[in-house]
DRENLOFI-111197 format. One line per 10 residues: number of its first residue (from 1); their letters; for each residue x, z, y of N, C-alpha, C. Coordinates in steps of 0.05 Angstrom, whole numbers, plus 5000, padded with zeros to 4 digits. Last residue first. Example, Ala and Ser with C-alpha at 12.3 -4.5 7.8 and 13.67 -1.06 7.14 Angstrom:
2) sa) 5257 5142 4955 5273 5143 4979 5258 5157 5001 | 5264 5156 4886 5246 5156 4910 5264 5156 4934 .
END
This chain:
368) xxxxxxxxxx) 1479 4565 2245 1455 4555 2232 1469 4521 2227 | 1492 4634 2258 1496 4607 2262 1487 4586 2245 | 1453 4687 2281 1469 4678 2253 1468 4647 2263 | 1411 4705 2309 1445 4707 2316 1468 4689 2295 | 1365 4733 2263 1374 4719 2292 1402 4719 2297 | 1361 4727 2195 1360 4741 2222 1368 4724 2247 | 1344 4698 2150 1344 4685 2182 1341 4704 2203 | 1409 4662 2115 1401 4688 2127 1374 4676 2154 | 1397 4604 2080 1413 4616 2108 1391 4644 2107 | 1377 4575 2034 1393 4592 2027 1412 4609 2060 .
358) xxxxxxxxxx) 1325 4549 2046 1354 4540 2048 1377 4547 2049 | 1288 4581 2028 1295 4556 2016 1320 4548 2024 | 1320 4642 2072 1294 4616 2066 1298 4609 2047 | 1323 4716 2053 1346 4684 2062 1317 4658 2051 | 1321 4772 2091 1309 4757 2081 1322 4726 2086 | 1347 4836 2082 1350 4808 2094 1328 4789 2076 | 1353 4902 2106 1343 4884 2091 1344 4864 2098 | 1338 4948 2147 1380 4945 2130 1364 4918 2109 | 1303 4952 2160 1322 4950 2181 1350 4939 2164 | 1276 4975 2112 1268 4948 2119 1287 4929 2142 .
348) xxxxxxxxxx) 1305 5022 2061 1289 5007 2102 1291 4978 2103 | 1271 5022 2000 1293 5020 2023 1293 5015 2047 | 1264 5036 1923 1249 5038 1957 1283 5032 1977 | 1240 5029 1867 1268 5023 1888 1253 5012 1913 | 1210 5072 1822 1201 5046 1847 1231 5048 1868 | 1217 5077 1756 1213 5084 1772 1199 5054 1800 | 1218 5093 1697 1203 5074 1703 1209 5085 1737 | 1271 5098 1646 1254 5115 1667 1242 5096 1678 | 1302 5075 1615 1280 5064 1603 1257 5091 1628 | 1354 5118 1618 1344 5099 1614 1318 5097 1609 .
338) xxxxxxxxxx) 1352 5169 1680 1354 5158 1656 1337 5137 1646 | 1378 5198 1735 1363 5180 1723 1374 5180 1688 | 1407 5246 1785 1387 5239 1757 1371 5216 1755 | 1462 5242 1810 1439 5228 1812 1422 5231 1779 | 1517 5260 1816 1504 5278 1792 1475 5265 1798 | 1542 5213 1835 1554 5211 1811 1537 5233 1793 | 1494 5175 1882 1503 5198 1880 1518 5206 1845 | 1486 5105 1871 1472 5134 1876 1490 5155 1873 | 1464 5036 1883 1493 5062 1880 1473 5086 1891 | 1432 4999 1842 1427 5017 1859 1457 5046 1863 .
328) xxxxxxxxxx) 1420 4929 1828 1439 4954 1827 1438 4972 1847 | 1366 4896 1792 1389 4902 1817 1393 4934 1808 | 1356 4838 1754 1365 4861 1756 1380 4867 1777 | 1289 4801 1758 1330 4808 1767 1325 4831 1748 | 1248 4790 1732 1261 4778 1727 1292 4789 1727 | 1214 4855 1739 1215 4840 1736 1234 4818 1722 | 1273 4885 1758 1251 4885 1769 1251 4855 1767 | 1315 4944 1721 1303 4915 1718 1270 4907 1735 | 1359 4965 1745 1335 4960 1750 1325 4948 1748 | 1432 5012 1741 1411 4981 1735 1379 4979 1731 .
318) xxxxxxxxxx) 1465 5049 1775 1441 5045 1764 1434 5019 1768 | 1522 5070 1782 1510 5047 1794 1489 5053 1765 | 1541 5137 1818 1532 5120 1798 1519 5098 1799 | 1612 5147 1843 1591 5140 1846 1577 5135 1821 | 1664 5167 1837 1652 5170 1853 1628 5164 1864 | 1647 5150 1772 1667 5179 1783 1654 5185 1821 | 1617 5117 1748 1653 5114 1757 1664 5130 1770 | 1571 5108 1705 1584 5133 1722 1615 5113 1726 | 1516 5071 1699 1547 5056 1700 1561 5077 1719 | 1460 5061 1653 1480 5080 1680 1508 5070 1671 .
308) xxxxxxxxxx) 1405 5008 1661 1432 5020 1642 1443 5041 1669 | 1351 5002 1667 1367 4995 1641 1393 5004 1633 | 1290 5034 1691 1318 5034 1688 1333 5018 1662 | 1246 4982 1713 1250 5001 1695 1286 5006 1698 | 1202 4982 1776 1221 4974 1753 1223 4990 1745 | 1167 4966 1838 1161 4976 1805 1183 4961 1796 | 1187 4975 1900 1183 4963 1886 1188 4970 1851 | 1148 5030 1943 1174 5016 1934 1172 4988 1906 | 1119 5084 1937 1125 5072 1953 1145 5053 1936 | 1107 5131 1878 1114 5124 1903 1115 5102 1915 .
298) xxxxxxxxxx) 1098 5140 1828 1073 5133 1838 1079 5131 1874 | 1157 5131 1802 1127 5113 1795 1108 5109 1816 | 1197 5161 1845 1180 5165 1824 1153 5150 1827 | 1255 5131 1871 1234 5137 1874 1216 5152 1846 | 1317 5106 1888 1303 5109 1869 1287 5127 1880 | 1347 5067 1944 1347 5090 1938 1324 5077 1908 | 1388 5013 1980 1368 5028 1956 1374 5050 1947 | 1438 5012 1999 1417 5015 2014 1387 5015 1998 | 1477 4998 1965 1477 5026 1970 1458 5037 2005 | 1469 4942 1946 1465 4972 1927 1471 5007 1944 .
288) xxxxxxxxxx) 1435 4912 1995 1464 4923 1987 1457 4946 1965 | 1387 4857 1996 1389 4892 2003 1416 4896 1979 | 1346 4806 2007 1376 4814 1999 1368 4845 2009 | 1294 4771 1986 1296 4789 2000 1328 4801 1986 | 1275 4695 1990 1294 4719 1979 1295 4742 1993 | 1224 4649 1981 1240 4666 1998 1259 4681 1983 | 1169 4602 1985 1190 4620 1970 1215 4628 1992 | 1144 4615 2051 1138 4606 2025 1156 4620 2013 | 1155 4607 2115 1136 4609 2095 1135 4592 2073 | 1202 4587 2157 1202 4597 2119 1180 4603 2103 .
278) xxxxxxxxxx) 1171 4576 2199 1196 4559 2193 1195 4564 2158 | 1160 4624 2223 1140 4599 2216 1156 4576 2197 | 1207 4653 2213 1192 4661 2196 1165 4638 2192 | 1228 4631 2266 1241 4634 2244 1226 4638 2211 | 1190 4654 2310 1194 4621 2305 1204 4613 2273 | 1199 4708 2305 1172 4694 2295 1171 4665 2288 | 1269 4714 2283 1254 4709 2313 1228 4690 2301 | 1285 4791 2258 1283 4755 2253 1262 4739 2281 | 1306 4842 2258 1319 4812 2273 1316 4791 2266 | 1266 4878 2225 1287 4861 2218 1313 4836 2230 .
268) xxxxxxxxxx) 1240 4902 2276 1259 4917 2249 1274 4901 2243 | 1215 4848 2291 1233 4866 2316 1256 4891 2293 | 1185 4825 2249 1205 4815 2256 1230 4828 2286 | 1169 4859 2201 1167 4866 2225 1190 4853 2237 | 1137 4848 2135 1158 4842 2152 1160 4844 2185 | 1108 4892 2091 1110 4888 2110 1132 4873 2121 | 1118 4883 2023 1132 4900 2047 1122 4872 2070 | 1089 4888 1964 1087 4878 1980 1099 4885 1994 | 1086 4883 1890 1098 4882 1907 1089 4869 1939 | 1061 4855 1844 1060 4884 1841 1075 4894 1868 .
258) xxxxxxxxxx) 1100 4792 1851 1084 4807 1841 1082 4839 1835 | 1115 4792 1922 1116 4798 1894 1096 4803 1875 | 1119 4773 1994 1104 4781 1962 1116 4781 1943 | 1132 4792 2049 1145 4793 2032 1125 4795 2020 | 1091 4786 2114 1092 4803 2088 1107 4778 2070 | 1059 4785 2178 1079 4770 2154 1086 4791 2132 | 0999 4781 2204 1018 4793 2201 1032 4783 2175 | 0957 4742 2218 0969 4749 2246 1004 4766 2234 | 0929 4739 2169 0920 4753 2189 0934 4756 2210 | 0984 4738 2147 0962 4747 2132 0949 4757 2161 .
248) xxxxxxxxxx) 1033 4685 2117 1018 4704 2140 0998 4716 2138 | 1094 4697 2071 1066 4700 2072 1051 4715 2099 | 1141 4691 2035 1139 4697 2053 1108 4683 2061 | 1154 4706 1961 1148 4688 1978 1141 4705 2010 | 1217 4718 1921 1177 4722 1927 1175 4713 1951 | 1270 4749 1889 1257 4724 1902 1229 4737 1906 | 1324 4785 1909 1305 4791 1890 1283 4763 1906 | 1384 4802 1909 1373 4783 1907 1354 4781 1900 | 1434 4857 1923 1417 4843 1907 1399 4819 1924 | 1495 4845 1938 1478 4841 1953 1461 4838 1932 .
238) xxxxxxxxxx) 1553 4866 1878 1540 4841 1906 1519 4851 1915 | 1585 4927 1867 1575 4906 1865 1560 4891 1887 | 1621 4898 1914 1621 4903 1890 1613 4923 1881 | 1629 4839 1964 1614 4861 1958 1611 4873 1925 | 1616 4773 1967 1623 4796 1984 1606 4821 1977 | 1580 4745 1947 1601 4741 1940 1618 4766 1953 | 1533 4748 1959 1533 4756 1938 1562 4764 1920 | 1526 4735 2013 1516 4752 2009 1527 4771 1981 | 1541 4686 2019 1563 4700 2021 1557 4735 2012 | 1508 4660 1987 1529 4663 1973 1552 4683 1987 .
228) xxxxxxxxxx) 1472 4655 2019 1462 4681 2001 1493 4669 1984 | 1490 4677 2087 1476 4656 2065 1475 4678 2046 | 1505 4716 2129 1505 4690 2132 1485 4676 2114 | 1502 4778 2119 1516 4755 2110 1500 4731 2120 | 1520 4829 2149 1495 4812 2165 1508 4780 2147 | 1554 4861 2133 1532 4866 2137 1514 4853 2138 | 1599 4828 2118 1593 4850 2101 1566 4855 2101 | 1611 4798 2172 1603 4789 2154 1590 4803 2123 | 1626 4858 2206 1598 4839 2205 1587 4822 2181 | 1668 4878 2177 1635 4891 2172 1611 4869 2186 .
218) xxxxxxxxxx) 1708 4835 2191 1694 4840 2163 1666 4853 2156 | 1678 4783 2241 1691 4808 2233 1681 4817 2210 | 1675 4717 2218 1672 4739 2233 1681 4768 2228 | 1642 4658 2189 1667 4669 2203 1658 4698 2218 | 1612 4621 2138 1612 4648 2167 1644 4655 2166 | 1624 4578 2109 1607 4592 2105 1594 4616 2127 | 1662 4520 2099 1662 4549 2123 1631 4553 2118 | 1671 4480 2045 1660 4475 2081 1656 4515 2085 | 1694 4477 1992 1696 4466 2020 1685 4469 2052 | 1657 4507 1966 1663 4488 1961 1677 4465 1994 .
208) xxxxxxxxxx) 1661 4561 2014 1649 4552 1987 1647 4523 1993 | 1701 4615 2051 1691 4585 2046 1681 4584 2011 | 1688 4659 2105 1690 4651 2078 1683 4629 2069 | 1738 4686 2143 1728 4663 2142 1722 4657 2114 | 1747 4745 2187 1737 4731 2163 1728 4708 2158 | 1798 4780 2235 1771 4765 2219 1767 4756 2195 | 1830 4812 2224 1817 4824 2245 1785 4805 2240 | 1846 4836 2148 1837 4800 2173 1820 4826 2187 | 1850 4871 2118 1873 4856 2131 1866 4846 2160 | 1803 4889 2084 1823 4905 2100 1843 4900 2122 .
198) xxxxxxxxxx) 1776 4839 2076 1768 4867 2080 1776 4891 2102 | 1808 4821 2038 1801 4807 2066 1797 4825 2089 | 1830 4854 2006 1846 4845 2018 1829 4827 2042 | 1770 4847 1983 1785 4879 1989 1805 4874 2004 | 1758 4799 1954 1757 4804 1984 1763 4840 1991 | 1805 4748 1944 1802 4776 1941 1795 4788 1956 | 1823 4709 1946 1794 4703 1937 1795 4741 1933 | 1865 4683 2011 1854 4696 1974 1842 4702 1970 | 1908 4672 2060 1890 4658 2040 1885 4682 2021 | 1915 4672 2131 1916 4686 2096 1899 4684 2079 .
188) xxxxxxxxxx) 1952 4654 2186 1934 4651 2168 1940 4663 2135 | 1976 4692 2243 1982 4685 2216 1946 4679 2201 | 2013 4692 2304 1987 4680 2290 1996 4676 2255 | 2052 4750 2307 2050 4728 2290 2029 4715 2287 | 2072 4806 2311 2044 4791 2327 2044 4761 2326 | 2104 4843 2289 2113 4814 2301 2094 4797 2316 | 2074 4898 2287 2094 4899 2291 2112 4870 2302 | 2024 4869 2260 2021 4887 2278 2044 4887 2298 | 2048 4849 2209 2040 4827 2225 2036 4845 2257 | 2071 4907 2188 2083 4875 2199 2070 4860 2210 .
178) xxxxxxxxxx) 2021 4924 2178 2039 4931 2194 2068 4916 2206 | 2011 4894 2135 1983 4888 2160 1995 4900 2175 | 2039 4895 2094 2036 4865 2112 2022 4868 2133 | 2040 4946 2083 2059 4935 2098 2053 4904 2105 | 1987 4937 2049 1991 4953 2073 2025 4954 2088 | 2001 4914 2014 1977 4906 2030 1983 4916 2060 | 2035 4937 1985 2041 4907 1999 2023 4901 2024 | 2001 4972 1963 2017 4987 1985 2032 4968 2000 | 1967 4946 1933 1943 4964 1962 1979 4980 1974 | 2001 4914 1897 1988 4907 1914 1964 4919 1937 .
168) xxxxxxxxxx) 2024 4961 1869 2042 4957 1885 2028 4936 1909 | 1972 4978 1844 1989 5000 1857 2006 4983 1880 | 1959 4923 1808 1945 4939 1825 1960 4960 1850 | 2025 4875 1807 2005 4895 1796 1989 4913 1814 | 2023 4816 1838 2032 4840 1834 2009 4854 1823 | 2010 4767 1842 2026 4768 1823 2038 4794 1820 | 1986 4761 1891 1964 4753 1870 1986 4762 1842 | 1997 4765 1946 2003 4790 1925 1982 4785 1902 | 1988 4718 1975 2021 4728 1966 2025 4746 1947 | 1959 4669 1978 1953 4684 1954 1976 4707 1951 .
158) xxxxxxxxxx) 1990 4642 2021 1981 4632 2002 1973 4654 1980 | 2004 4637 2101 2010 4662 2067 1982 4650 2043 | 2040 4621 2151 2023 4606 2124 2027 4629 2102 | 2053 4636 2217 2054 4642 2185 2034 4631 2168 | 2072 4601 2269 2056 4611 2256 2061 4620 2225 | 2117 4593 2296 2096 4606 2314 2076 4614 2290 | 2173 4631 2264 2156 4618 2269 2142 4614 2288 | 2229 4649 2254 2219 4657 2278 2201 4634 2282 | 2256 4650 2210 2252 4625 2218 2237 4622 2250 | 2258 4697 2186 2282 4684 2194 2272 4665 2217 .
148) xxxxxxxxxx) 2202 4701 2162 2210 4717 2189 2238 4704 2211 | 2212 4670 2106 2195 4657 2123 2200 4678 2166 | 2252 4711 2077 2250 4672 2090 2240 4670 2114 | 2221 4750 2082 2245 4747 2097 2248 4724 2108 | 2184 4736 2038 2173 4737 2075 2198 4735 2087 | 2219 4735 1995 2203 4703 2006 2200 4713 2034 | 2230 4788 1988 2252 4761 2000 2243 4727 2010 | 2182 4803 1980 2197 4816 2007 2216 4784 2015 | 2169 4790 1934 2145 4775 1953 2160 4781 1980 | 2211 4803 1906 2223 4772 1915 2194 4770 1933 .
138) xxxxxxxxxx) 2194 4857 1900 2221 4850 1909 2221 4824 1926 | 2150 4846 1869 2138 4855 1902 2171 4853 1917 | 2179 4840 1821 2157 4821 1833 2156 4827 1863 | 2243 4858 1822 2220 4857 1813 2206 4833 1828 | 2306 4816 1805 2290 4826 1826 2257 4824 1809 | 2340 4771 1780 2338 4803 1776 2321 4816 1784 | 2323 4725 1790 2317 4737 1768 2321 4766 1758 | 2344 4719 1841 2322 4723 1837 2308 4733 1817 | 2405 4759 1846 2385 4728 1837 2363 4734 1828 | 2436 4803 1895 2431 4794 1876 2412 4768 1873 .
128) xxxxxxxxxx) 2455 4814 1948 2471 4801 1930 2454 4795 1903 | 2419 4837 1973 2423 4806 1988 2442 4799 1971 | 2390 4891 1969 2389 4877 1945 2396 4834 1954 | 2396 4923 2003 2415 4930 1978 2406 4903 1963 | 2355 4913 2040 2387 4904 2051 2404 4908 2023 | 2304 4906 2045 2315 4901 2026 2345 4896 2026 | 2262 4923 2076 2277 4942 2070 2299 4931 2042 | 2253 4891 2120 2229 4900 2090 2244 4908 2077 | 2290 4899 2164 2258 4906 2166 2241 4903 2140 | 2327 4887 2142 2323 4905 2149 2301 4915 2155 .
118) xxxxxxxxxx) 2329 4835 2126 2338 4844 2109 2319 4878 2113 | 2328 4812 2180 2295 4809 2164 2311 4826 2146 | 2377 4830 2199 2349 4841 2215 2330 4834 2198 | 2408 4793 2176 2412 4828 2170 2387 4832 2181 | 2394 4735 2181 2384 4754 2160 2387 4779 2154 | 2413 4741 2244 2378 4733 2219 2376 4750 2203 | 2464 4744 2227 2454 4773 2239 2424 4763 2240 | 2484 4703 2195 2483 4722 2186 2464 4757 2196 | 2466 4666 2235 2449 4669 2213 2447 4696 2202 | 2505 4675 2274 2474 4677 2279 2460 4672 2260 .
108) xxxxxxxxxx) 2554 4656 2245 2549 4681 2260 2517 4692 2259 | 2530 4594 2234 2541 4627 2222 2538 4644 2228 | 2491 4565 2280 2522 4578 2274 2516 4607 2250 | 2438 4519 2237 2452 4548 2257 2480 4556 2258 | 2421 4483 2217 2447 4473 2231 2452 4506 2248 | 2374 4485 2185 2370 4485 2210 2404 4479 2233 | 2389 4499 2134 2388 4466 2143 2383 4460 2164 | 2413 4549 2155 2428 4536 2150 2420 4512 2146 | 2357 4579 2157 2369 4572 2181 2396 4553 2178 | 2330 4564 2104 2322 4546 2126 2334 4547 2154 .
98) xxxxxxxxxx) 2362 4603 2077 2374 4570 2074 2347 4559 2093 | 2381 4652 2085 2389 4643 2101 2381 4610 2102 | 2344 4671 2041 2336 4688 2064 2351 4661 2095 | 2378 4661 2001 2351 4645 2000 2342 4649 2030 | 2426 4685 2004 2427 4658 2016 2398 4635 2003 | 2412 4735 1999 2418 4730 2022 2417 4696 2027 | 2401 4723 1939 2372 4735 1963 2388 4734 1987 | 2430 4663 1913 2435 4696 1913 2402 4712 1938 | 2411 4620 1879 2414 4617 1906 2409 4657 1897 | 2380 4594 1831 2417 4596 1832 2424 4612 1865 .
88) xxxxxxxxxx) 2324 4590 1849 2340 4614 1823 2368 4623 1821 | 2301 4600 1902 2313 4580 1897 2331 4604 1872 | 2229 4621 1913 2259 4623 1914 2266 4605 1887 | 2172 4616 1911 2179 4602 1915 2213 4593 1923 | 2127 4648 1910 2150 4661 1925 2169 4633 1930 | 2073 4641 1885 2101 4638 1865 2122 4643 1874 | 2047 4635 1937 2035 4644 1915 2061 4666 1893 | 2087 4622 1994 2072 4619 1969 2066 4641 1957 | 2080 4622 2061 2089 4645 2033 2075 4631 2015 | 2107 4582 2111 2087 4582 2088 2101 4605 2068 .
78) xxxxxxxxxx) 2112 4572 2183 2128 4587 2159 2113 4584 2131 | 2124 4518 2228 2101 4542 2220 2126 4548 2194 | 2137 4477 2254 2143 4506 2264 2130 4522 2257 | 2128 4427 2260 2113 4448 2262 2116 4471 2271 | 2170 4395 2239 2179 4387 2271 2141 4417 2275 | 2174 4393 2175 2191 4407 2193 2192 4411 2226 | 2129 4357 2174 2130 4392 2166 2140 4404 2182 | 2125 4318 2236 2129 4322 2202 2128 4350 2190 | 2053 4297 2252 2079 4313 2264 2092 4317 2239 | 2011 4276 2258 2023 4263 2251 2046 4272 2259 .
68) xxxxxxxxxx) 1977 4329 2269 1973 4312 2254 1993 4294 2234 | 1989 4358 2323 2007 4358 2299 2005 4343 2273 | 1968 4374 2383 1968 4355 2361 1989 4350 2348 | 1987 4435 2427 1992 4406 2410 1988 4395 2385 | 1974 4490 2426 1958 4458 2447 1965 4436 2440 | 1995 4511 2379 1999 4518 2412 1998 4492 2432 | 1968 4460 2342 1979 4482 2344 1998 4487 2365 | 1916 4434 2319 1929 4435 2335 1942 4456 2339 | 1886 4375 2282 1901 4402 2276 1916 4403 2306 | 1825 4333 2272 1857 4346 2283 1863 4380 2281 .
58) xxxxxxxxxx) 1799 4286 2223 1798 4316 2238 1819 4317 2254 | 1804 4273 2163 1796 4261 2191 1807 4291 2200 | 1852 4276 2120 1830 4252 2115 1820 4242 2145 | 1920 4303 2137 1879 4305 2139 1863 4272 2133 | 1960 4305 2088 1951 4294 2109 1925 4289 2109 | 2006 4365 2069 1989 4351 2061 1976 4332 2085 | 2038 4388 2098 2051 4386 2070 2021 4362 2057 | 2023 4408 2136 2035 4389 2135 2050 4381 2110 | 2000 4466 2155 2035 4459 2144 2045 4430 2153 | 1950 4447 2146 1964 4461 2172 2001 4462 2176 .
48) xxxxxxxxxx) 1952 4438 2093 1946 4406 2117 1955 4423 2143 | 1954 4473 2071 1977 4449 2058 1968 4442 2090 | 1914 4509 2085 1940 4516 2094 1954 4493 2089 | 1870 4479 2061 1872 4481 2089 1900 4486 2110 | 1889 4481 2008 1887 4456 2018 1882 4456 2050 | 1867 4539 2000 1892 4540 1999 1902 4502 2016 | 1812 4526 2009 1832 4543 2030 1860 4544 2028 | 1773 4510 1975 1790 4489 1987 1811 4499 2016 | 1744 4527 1930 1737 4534 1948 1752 4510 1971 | 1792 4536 1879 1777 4510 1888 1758 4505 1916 .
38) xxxxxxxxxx) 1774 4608 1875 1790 4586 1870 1772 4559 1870 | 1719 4624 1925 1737 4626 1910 1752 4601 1899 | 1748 4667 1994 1731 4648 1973 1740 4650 1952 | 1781 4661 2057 1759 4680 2035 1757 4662 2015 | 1825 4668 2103 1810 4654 2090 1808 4657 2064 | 1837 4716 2157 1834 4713 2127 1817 4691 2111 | 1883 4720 2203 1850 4705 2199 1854 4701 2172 | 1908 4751 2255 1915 4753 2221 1878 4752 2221 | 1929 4721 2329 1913 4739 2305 1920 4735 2274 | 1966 4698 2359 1961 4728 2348 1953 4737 2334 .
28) xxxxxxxxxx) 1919 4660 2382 1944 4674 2386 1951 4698 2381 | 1854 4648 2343 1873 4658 2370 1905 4666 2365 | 1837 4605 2318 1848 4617 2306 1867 4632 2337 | 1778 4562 2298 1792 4570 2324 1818 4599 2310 | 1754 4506 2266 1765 4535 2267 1778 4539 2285 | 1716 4469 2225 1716 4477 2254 1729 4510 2258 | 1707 4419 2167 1717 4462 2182 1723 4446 2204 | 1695 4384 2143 1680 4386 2162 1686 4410 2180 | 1718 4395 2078 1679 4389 2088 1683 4386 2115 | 1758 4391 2031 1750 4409 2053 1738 4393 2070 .
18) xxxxxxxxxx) 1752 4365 1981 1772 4392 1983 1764 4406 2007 | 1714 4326 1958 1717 4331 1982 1734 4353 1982 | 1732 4275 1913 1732 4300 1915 1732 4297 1942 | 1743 4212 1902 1722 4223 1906 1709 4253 1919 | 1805 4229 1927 1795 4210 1920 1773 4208 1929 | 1804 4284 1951 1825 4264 1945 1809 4248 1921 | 1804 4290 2032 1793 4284 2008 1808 4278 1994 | 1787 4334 2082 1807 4327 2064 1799 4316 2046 | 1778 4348 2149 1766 4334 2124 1791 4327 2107 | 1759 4385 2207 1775 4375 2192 1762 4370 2161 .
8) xxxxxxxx) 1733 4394 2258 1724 4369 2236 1741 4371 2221 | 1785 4420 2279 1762 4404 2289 1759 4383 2270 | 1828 4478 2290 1824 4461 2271 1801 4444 2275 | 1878 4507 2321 1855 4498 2325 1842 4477 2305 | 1921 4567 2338 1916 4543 2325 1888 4542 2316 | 1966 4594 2383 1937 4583 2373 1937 4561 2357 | 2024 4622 2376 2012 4599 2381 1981 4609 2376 | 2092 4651 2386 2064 4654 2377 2048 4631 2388 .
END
């Protein structure tokens, strides 16, 4: 098991930046999910931790040593592809065995390798057959085998259950997070899926266009987003978004809208007075669909009209047109509303965010 440390790292290829400037700490041990979406530049984070690819600037370090200019093979890390990545003519025992056999292992000791990874993802009936026989979530087993054989310090996983069907990917899911539990493997994990981030990663790292957006535990980042992309990107449906300006009035701050005002109490909301001198003006107020409630007209709250019901059984998402947006209100599945109802979407002010011009959250604590 290792740490691994990432500083400044930068990738470019050509003109393209692939990856900005990441700063990453990755403790010993841990399963760190890197977020986003395709092009984002996470999967290019794992090539260059591998070594499969070479950093533009930065260093890579893994269990205290600089690896930069180290070759793939002298790493000691493992990589799951996407595509699994087995050899077609090569039977599942002797995909399972072929990095201990370029590794020069005795025999003997391969063979009892691969009985033990065989054994632990339960695929001991299937070391005679070809890849082509084998389902999907089959060969995602015989790829990890590979990669367990090899008694890594670290694991590289690339998208691994992007090729399985719904069912078999929330029960993959869930044997990988008991495996990693069970080998305590620093493992990095890539995918733009964040239900699998969600669930997996002790942490979270979400990236946009290259550069690290917030790092942190899933309900934190969930809760307390960072920006307004992570805001929006995390979460189904997203964080609404509703714009109007930040305004002093007398000593006291207030959110405007048109037909719209809320109080801002920077001790309710965790924002620090300095913060708010800082953003006067246009602004964003974020709130989660299932921190709005619906109201009647002459209540409290911000004026819209209903536009559409969206029942999914355990819940109903109501659409609100306010103004320009539209936000989404999760409600109760026997919730009365109906279309073209006029109501006021009310909510605490405690569970609310407000993001500047420069698209950063400005509660307090948030890294800047």
């Amino acid at each position: 098991m290792a740490e691994v440390i990432l500083r400044q790292l930068t990738k470019r290829f050509g003109a393209t930046t692939a990856v900005d400037d990441v700063s990453l700490r990755i403790p010993d041990g841990e399963l760190l999910v890197l977020l986003g979406p395709s092009g984002c530049g996470k999967s290019t984070i794992l090539r260059l931790i591998s070594g499969l690819e070479d950093a533009t600037s930065g260093e890579i370090a893994i269990d205290g040593e600089l690896v930069n200019f180290k070759d793939p093979t002298e790493r000691n890390v493992a990589m799951v592809f996407q595509n699994y990545a087995l050899y077609p003519h090569m039977s599942v025992s002797k995909n399972i065995a072929f990095p201990l056999e370029t590794a020069r292992m005795p025999k003997p000791k391969v063979r009892d390798a691969v009985a033990r990874a065989a054994e632990m993802l339960e695929i001991g009936d299937l070391l005679g057959r070809l890849p082509e026989q084998l389902s999907g979530g089959q060969r995602q087993r015989v790829a990890l085998a590979r990669a367990i054989v090899r008694q890594p310090l670290v694991f590289l996983m690339d998208e691994p259950l992007s090729n399985l069907d719904a069912q078999l990917r929330v029960q993959t899911r869930l044997e990988l997070t008991a495996l990693h539990e069970r080998l305590g493997i620093t493992t990095v994990y890539v995918t733009h899926d964040q239900v699998e981030a969600m669930t997996m990663g002790r942490r979270i790292a979400v990236m946009q266009s290259g550069r690290l957006q917030q790092v942190g535990a899933p309900v934190d980042v969930y809760r307390t987003p960072a920006t307004t992309f992570v805001a929006t990107f995390m979460g189904a449906p997203p964080m609404n978004l509703i714009d109007g300006e930040l305004r002093a009035d007398d000593g006291r701050w207030q959110f405007v809208r048109e037909g719209y005002s809320l109080d801002v109490d920077p001790a309710v909301m965790g924002i620090e007075p300095a913060a708010l001198q800082q953003s006067a003006g246009p602004v964003r107020l974020g709130v989660r669909p299932e921190h709005l409630t619906l109201a009647e007209p002459a209540a409290a709250g911000i004026p819209g009209i209903v536009q559409f019901l969206e029942p999914v059984g355990s819940d109903l998402f109501v659409s609100v047109g306010v103004g320009e947006h539209r936000v989404q209100v999760r409600m109760p599945p026997d919730a009365k509303a109906e279309r073209e109802d006029a109501v006021r979407v009310s909510f605490d002010p405690a569970r609310s965010h407000i993001f500047g011009s420069d698209d950063r959250n400005l509660r307090a604590g948030l890294a800047r």
